[in-house]
N, C-alpha and C positions, 0 to 999 in steps of 0.2 A: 504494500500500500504506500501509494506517495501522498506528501502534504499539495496540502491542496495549492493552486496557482491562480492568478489573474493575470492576466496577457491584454494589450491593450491594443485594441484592432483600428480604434480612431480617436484624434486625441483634440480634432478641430474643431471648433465654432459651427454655427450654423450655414456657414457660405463655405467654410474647408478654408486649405490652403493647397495651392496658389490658386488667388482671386483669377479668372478669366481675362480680368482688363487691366492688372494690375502689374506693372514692373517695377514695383519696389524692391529693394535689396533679398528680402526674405521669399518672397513669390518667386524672384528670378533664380533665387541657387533652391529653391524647392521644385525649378525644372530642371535642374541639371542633376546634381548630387542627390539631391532630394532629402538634407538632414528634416528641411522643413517641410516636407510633403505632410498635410497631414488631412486624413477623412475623418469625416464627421464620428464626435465621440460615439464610442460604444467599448465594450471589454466583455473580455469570455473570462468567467469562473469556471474551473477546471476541478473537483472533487477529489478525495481521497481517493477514489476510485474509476474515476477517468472518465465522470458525468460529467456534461456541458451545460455551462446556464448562459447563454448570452444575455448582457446587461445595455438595452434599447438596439433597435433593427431600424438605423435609419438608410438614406438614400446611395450610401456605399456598399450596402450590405455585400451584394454580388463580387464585388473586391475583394471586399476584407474574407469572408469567405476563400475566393481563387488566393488570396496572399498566405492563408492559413492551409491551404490545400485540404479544408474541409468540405464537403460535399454534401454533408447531411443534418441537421438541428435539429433537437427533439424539443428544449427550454428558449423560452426567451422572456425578461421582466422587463418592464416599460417601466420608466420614471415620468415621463406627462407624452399628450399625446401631441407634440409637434411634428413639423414636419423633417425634422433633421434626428427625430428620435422614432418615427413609426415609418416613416415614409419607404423601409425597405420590406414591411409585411405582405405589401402584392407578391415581391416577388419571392418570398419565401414559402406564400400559400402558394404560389403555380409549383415552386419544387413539391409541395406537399401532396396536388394533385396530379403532378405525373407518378411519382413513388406509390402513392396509393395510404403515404403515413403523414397522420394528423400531427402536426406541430401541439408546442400547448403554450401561451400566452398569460402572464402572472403578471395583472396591475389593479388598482383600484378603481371604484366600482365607477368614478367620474371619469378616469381614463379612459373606460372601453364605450360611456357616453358618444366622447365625439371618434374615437376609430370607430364604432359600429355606423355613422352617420356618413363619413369618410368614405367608409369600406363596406360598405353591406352585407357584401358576399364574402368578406374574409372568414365567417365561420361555415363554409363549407369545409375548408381544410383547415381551419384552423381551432382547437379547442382554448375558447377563453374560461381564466378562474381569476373569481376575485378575490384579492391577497388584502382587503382591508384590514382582517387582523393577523395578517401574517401569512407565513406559508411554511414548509420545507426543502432544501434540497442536500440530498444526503445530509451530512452530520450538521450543516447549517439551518440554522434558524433564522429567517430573512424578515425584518418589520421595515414597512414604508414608515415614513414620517411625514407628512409636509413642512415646505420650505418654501418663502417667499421668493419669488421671481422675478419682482419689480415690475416694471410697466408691462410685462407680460402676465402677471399671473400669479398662478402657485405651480409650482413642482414637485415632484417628492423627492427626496432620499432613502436611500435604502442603507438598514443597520446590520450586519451579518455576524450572528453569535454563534460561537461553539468554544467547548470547553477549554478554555487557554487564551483566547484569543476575540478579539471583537474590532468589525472595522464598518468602515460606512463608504458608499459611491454616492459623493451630491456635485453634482456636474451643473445644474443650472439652480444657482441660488445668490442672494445678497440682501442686503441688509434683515441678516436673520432676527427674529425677536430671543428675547430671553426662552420664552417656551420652547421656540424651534431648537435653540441650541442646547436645552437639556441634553438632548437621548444621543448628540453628539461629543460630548465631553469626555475625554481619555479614553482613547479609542488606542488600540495597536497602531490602526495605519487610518490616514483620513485620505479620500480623492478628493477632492474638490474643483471646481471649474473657474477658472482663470482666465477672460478675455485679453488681458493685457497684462504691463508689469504696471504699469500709471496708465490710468487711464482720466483724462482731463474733465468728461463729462461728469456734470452732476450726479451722486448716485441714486439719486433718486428719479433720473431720467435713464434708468439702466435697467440689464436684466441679470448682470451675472461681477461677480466681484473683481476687481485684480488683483495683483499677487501682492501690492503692498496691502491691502486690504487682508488679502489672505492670511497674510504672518498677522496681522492685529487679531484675526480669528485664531488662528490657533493660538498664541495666547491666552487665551480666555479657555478654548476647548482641552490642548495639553494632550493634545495625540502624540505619539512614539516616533511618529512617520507622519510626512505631508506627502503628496504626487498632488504637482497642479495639471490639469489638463484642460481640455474644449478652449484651446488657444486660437486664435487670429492672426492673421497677415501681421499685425501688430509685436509678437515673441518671436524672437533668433533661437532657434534649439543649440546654436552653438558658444551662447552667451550663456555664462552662471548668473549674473545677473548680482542684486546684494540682499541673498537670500539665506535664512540662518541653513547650517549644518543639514540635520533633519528634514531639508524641503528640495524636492527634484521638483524635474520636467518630465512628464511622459513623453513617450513616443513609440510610433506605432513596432508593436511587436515585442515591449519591453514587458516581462512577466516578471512577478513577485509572488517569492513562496510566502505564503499566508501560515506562518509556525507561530 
């Protein structure tokens, strides 16, 4: 039995990197080298036992998928239902209807709200379950949380327990209230979503925090481990940046054993 892993299949914003129209420094060596290539966030949780939980199926899925030389999904948990976090479930229902094998979909009961509205037909092949008060996969015990979104919304986070260890993926979140930040305080490992390192705009005209923000959060939280991800044309993956000890960058394909 292996310890379990999370692997991070997109680490981008809602637009990715490299912008389409954009030849800024970072979009330009994310066509060549590609440190800065990055698809829309998403990460695969990998079990003690070699079960897959993909965490949100957005508009790259097909990629991230051919880059992982996966071919087949059984799990997937939605954190809200945008289009850079659902937008790959058409195409993971048509795998599900040529195979003949139903996928199974884990979010709360206002997320499958607007996918069912979206996608009508996604529960031909796809089976949805509502994880409002939780769920399992293998030895994990997974709770949403909600988490403020800013001028978008709410979002959830998702908390992952087992015995040793406890960590959370909040990918789109900012100006969290005291409530919201309870069920994330000392964690093993926190992900968190990072548009920028500064970001100039008001935060209250935003939807997701930067990474100087980030570190004043974990302060408060006191997690073991930070990973910022859902970065923008805006982050160099080949800068550190003035970020304490304890805080990376994701990128795509980078896994961590969950011990």
């Amino acid at each position: 039995m292996s310890p379990s892993t999370l692997t991070f299949l997109g680490t981008g914003d809602s637009i990715g990197v490299p912008r389409v129209y954009c030849d800024c420094e970072v979009c330009t060596e994310a066509r060549s080298t590609g440190v800065n290539r990055r698809y829309r966030s998403s990460a695969l949780l990998t079990g003690d036992e070699g079960q897959r939980l993909l965490i949100d199926c957005g508009p790259d899925w097909l990629d991230q998928m051919r880059l992982m030389e996966l071919r087949q999904l059984d799990h997937a948990l939605i954190t809200h239902a945008h289009h850079d976090h659902i937008a790959g479930l058409p195409e993971w229902a048509d795998a599900c209807r040529w195979t003949g094998l139903k996928g199974n979909v884990y979010a709360p009961a206002d997320v499958f709200v607007t996918v069912r509205s979206q996608y009508p037909w996604l529960e031909r092949h796809l089976r949805f379950h509502n994880n409002d008060a939780g769920c399992r996969f293998g030895e994990w015990s997974i709770f949403p949380t909600p988490v403020n979104h800013g001028r978008n919304g709410m979002s959830y986070a998702y908390v992952f327990e087992k015995t040793g260890y406890r960590w959370a993926y909040c990918s789109d979140a900012i100006l969290l209230s005291e409530q919201q930040k309870e069920p994330l305080k000392r964690l093993d490992l926190l992900v968190l979503g990072t548009n920028y390192y500064k970001e100039n705009a008001e935060p209250g005209s935003r939807s997701v925090y930067d990474m100087t923000e980030g570190v004043q959060l974990m302060e408060e939280l006191l997690p073991g481990r930070v990973v910022f991800t859902h970065m923008s044309h805006g982050v160099d993956g080949r800068n550190r940046y003035e970020l304490p000890e304890r805080v990376s960058l994701a990128f795509h394909g980078l896994s961590i054993s969950l011990l």
